[in-house]
C-alpha distance (Angstrom), angle and dihedral (degrees) to the residues before:
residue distance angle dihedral
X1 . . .
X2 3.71 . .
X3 3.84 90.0 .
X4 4.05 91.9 57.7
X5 3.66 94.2 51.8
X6 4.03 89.4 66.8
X7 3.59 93.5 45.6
X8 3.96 99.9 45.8
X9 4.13 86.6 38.6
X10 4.08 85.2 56.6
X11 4.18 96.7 39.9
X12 3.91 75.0 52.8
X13 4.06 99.3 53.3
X14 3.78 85.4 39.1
X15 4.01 97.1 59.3
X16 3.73 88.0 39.5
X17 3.45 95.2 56.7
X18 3.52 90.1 46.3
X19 3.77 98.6 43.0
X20 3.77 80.1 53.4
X21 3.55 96.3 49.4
X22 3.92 92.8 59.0
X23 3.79 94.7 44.0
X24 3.74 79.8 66.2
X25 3.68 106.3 44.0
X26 4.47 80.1 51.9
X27 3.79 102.3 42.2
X28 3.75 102.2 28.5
X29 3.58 131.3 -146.5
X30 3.20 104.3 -46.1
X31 3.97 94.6 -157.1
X32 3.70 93.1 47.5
X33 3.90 104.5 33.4
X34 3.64 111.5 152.7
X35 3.90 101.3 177.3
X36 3.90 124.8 55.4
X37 3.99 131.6 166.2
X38 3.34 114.8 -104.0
X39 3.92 134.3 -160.0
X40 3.57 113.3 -128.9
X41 3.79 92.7 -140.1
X42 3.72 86.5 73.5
X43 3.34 92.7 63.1
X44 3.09 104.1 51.2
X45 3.73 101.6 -99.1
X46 3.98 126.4 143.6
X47 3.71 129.3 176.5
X48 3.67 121.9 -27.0
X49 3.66 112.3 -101.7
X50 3.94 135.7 -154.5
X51 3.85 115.8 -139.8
X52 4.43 134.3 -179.7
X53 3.83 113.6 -159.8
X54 3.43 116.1 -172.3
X55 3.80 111.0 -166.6
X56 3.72 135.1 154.8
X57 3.73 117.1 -120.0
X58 4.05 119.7 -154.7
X59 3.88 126.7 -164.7
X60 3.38 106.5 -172.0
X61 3.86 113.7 -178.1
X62 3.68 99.2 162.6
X63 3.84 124.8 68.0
X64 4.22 137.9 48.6
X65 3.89 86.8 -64.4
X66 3.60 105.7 40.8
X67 4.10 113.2 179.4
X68 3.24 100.0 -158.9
X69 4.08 122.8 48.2
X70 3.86 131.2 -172.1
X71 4.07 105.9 -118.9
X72 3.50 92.9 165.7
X73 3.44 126.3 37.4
X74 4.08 130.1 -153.6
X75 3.59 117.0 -102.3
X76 3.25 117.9 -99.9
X77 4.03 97.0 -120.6
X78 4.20 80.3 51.4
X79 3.93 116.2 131.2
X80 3.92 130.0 -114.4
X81 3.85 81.2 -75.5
X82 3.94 102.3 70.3
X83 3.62 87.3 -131.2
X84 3.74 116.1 -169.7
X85 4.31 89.6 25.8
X86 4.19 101.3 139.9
X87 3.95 115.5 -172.3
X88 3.87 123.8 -175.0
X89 3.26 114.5 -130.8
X90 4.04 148.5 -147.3
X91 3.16 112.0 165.2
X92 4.02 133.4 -170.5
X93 3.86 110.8 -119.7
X94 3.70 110.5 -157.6
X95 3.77 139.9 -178.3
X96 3.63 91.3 -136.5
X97 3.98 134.7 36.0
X98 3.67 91.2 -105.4
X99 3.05 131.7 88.9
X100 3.52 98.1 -126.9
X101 3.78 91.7 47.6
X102 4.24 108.0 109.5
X103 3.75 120.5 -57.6
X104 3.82 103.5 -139.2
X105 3.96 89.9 156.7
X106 3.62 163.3 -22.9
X107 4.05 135.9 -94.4
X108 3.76 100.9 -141.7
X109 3.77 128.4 -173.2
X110 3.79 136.4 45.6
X111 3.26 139.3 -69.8
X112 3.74 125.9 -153.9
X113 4.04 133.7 -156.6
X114 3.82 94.0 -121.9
X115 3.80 100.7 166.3
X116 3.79 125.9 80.7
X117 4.49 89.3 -171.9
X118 4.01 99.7 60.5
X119 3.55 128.5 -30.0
X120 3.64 113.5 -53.6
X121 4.15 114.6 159.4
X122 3.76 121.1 -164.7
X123 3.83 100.3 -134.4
X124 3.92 125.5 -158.4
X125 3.71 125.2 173.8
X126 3.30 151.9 128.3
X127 3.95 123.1 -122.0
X128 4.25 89.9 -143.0
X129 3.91 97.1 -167.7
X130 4.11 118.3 -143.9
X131 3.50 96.2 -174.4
X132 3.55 138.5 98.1
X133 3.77 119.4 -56.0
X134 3.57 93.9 -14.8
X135 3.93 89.3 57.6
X136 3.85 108.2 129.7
X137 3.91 92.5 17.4
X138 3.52 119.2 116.7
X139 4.19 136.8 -163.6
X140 3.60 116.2 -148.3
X141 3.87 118.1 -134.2
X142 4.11 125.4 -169.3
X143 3.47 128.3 158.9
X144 3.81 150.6 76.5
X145 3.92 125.0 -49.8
X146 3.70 119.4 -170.3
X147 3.49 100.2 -157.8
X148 3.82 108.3 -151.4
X149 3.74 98.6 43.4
X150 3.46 115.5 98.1
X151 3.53 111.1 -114.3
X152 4.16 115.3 18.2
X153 3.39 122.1 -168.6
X154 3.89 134.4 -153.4
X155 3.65 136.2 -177.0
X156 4.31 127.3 -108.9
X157 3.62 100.3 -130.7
X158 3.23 98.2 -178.1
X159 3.84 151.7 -60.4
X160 3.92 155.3 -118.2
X161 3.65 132.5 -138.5
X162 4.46 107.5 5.4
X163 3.55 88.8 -6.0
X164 4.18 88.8 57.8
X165 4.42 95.3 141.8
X166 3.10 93.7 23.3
X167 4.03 124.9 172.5
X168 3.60 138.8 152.1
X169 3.50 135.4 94.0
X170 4.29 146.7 -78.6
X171 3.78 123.2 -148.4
X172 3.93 113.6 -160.9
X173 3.88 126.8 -153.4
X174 3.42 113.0 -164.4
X175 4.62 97.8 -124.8
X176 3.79 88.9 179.8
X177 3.35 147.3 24.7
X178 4.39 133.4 179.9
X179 3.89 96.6 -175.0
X180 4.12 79.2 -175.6
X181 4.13 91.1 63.5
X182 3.68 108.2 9.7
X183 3.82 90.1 -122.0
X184 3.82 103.6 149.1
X185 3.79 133.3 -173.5
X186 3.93 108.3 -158.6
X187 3.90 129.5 174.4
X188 3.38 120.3 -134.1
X189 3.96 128.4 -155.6
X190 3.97 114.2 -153.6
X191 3.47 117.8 -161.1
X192 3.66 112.5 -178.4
X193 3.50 142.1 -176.0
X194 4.29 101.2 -157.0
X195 4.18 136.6 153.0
């Protein structure tokens, strides 16, 4: 009898440590918590809206004022493809096709020739509005855009200012082409999901 006392007292400690063990992996430290729920009413946010931009991006690497500039070049051993090219952009954002059409922002980032088959850019930028109430706001764009097919599309990441959680999508259509000096004219569709 004496002998089962140990053993059940230590079964005992051992599924009270354990119990105690997985009331802290659930709850958390509570003197060092790090992560809390929040409602979105204290931050300010309302009702999830749906919104289309249509703008009219313009990479212009030609020119005194060029908007887009080679940082990185391609290897020299590179394929047809330029794989591995990176330019910096800032890019005009326009209402209209022209260029004299209204500025209401700028495409800034990079984008980077990241396939060696066809040619596939990596693109990342931010659309940083300058007009109206969406001056200072910015969407967030990241993805793949395989320039010569018709319509390309690219996720919305995210956002700053009224497009804080952001997501959604863009589709670009390429309005404009100079095969001579790679200046390009493309129209993007945002559709975005915003508070």
């Amino acid at each position: 009898m004496a002998r089962s006392v140990p053993v059940l007292a230590s079964k005992f400690i051992t599924l009270l440590l354990l119990s105690s063990f997985a009331t802290i992996l659930v709850t958390g430290d509570q003197g060092h918590e790090f992560v809390r729920s929040l409602d979105r009413k204290l931050l300010g946010l309302k009702k999830e809206k749906l919104s289309h931009f249509k703008l009219y991006w313009h990479d212009i690497l030609t020119g005194q004022n060029p908007s887009a500039v080679q940082v990185v070049p391609p290897p020299s051993n590179t394929s047809r493809t330029a794989f591995g090219l990176v330019r910096m952009i800032d890019n005009p954002l326009t209402l209209g096709p022209e260029m004299s059409s209204k500025l209401v922002g700028r495409a800034q980032g990079f984008y980077a020739q990241a396939s060696q088959q066809d040619i596939g850019l990596l693109m990342a930028m931010n659309f940083a509005f300058i007009e109206g109430k969406y001056n200072g706001s910015t969407i967030t764009v990241l993805g793949k855009n395989a320039v010569f097919s018709t319509v390309r599309e690219m996720p919305v990441i995210g956002g700053s200012g009224l497009f804080r959680f952001a997501r959604g999508y863009v589709q670009a259509r390429t309005h404009k082409l100079d095969m001579t000096t790679g200046d390009a004219t493309v129209e993007y569709n945002v559709y975005v999901f915003h508070y």
